[in-house]
C-alpha positions as CSV (number, residue, x, y, z in Angstrom):
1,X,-32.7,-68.1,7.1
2,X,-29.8,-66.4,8.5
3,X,-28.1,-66.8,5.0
4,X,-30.6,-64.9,2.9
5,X,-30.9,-61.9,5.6
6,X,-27.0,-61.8,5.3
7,X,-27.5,-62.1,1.3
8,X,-30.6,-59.2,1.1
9,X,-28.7,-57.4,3.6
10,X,-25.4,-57.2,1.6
11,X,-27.5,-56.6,-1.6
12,X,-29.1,-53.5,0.0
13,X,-26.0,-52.2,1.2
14,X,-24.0,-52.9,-2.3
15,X,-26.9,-51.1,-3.9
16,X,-27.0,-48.0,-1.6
17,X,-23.5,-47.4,-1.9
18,X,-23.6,-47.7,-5.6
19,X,-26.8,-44.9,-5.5
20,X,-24.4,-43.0,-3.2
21,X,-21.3,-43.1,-5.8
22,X,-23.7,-42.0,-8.4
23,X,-24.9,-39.0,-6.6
24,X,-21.0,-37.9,-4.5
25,X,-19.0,-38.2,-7.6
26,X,-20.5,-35.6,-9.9
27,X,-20.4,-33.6,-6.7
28,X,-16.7,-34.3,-5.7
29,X,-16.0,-33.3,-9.0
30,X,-18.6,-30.1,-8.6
31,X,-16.6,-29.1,-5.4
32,X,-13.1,-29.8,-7.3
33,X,-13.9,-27.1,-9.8
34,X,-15.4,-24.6,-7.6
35,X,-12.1,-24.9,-5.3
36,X,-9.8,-24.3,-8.1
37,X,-13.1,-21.6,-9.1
38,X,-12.6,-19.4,-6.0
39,X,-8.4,-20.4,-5.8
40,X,-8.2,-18.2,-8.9
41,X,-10.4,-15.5,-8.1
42,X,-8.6,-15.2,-4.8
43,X,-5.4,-14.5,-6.9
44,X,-7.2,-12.4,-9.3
45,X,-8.4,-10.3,-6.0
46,X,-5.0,-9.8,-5.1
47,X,-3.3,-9.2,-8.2
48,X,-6.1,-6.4,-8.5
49,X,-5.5,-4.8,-5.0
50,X,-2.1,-4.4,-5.7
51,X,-2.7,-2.7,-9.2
52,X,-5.0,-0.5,-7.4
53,X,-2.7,0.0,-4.0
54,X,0.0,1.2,-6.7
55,X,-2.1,3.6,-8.9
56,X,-3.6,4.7,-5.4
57,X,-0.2,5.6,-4.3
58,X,1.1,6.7,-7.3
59,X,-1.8,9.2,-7.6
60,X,-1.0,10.1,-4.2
61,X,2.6,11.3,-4.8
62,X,1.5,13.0,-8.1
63,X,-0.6,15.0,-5.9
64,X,1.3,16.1,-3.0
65,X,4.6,16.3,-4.9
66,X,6.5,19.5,-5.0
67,X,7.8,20.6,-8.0
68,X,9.2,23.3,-9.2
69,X,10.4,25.0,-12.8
70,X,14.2,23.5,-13.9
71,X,15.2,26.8,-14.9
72,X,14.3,28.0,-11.1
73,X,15.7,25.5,-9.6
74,X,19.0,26.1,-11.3
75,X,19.1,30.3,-10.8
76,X,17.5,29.6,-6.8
77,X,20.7,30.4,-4.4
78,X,20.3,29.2,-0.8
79,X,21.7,30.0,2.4
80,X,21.6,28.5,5.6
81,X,19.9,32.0,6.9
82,X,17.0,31.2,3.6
83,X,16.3,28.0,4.5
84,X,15.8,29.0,8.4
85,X,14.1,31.7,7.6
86,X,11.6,30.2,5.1
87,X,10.8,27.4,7.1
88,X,10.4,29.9,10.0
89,X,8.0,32.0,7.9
90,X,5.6,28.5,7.3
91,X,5.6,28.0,10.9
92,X,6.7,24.7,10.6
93,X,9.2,22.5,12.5
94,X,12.6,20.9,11.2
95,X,10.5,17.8,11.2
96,X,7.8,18.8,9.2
97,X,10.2,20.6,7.0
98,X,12.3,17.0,6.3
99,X,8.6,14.9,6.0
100,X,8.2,17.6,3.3
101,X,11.5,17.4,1.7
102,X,11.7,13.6,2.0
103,X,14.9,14.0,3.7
104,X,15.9,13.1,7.7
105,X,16.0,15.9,10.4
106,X,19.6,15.6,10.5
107,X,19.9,17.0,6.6
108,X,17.6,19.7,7.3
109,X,19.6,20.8,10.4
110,X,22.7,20.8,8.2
111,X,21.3,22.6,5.7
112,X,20.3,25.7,8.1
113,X,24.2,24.9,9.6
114,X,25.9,25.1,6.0
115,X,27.3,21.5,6.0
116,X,25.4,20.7,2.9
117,X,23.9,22.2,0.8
118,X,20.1,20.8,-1.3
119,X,20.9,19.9,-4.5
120,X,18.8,18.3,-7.5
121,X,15.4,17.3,-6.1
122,X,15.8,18.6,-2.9
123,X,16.3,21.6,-4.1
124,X,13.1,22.3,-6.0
125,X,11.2,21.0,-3.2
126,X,12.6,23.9,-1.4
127,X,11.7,26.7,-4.2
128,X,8.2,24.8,-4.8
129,X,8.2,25.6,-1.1
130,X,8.8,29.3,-1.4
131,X,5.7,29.6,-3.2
132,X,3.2,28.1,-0.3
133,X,1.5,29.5,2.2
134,X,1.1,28.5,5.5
135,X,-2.1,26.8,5.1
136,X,-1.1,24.8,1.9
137,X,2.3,23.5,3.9
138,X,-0.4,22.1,6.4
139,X,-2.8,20.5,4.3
140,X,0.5,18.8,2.3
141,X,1.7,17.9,6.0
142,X,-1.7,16.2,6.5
143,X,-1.6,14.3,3.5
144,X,1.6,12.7,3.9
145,X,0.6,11.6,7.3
146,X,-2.9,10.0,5.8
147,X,-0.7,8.6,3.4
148,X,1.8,6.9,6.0
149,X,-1.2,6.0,8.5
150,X,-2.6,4.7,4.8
151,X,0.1,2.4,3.7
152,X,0.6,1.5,7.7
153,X,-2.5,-0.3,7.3
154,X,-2.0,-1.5,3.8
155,X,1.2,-3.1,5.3
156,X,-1.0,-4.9,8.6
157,X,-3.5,-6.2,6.5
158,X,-1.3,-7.7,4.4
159,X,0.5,-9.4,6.9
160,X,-2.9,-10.6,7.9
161,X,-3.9,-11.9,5.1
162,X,-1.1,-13.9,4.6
163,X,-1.2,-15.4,8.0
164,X,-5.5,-16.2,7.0
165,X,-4.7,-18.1,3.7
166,X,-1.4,-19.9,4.4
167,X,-1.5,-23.7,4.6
């Protein structure tokens, strides 16, 4: 008797796992694809952030650049006294003045010394500058500092993210 219980018994289990293999191996194959699915739609997502962290900050720059006519720039004389005194008519420290320039503090002090001189882009920032008034200077100081605090953060979650989907 004990035979045919270990016979049925083996038959039943041969037969369940062959009713199991049918049903798990389309789904293995199911969960393959949809890995290798969302594996390429993560990249996609990425690939796309970047494209649109680039055109964000390119549009950025196009917006708070300043610019100023060639032909200005190349008739525009300045002095140490000039560039003191306009920075002193915008109200605006030798900080601010070097965040706007795109230079260091240490340029902009040597520039109101006459060390150096501005030249090339540096100096049409400083003519575009002659045209502002105080309250545009502020609002283009407040823009480049959303758009540091901006790529600050672009900078932290990427490090996050990489740290989330390494293996």
């Amino acid at each position: 008797m004990s035979k045919v219980e270990a016979i049925i018994k083996s038959e039943v289990v041969r037969l369940a796992k062959r009713e199991i293999r049918k049903i798990s191996v389309p789904l293995v194959k199911d969960v393959r694809l949809l890995k290798s699915t969302v594996s390429q739609l993560r990249k996609a997502v990425l690939v796309l952030e970047r494209v649109s962290a680039r055109q964000n900050t390119e549009t950025l720059r196009e917006k708070t650049q300043l610019q100023a006519n060639p032909e200005e720039v190349k008739i525009s004389r300045f002095s140490p006294r000039l560039i003191q005194a306009l920075r002193k008519r915008l109200r605006i420290t030798q900080k601010e003045m070097a965040v706007l320039a795109g230079v260091t503090v240490g340029a902009i002090y040597q520039w109101e010394k006459g060390i150096f001189e501005p030249r090339g882009q540096k100096k049409g920032i400083l003519v575009a500058l002659r045209k502002l008034g105080r309250r545009d200077v502020k609002k283009l100081l407040e823009e480049k500092k959303n758009e540091r605090v901006e790529k600050k953060i672009r900078v932290a979650k990427g490090k996050g993210r990489r740290k989330l989907f390494k293996r």
